[in-house]
C-alpha positions in Angstrom: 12.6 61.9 -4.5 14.8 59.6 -6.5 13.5 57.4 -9.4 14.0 54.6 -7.1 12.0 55.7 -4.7 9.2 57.1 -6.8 8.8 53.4 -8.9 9.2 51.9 -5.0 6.2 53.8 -3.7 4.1 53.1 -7.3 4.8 49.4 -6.8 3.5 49.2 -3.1 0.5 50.7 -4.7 0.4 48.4 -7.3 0.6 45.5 -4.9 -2.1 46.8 -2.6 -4.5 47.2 -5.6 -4.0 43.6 -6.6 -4.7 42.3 -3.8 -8.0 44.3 -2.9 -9.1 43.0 -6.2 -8.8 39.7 -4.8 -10.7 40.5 -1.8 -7.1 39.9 0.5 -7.3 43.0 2.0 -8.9 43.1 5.2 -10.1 45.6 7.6 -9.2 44.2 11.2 -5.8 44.6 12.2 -4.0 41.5 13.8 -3.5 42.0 17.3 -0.2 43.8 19.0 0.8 40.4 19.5 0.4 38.9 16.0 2.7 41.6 14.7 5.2 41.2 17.2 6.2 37.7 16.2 9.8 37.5 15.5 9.2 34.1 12.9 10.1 35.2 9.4 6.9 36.7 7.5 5.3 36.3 11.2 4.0 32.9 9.9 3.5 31.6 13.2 1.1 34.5 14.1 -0.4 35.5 10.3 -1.2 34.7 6.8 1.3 35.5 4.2 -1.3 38.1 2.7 -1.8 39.5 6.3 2.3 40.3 7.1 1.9 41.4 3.4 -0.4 44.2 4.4 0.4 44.9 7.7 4.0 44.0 7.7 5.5 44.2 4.5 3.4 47.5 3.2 3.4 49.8 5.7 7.5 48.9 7.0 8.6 49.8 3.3 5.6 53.3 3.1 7.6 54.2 6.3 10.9 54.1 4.8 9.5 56.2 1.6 8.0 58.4 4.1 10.4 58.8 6.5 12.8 59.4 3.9 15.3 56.3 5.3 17.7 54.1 3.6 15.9 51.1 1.4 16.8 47.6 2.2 19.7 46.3 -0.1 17.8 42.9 -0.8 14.4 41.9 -0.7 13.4 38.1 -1.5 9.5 38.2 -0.8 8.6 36.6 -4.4 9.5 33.0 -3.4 7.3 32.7 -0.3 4.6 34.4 -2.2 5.2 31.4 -5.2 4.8 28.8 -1.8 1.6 30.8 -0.6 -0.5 31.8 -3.4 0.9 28.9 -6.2 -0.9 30.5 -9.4 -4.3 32.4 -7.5 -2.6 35.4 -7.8 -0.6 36.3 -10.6 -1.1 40.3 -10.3 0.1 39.9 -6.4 3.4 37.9 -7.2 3.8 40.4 -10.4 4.1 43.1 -8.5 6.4 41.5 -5.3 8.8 40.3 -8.0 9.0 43.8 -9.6 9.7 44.7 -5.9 12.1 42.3 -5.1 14.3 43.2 -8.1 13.8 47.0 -7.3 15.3 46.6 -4.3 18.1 44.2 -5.1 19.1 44.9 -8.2 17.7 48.3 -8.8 15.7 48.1 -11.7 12.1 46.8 -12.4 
């Protein structure tokens, strides 16, 4: 496993235990529908912090898992700014550090 990959996978981790420390993670999955919606972060179907954690998380754990090629860009920080504004600091820490993982290729 590359470097890359390796801080990628410690970063989704990162993001999921800031945001069960802020009580965003839930247990019920959105329905088939919900996570079919083709709107951009779903946001006709979900909250932000829902296509975080079933869109966002478990799309890029595939890619580590699955051993596939990592986006090229990834621009989730600014909606994250709109959604959360200053509530979660720890959350938008760790999407910028993924955001500039993935586009520039250092954290």
């Amino acid at each position: 496993m590359s470097d890359r990959r390796f801080m990628l996978g410690s970063l989704l981790i990162d993001l999921e235990c800031e945001m069960r420390s802020l009580q965003l993670w839930v247990e019920e999955t959105p329905s088939p529908e919900a996570l079919q919606s083709k709107e951009p972060f779903c946001i006709d179907t979900l909250n932000f912090d829902q296509w975080l954690q079933f869109v966002f998380l478990p799309t890029l754990h595939f890619l580590l898992e699955s051993d596939a090629e990592l986006p090229e860009e990834c621009s989730v920080t600014p909606m994250a700014e709109e959604y959360f504004g200053s509530t979660a600091p720890g959350v938008l820490s760790s999407l910028l550090r993924i955001d500039e993982l993935l586009t520039g290729g250092d954290v």
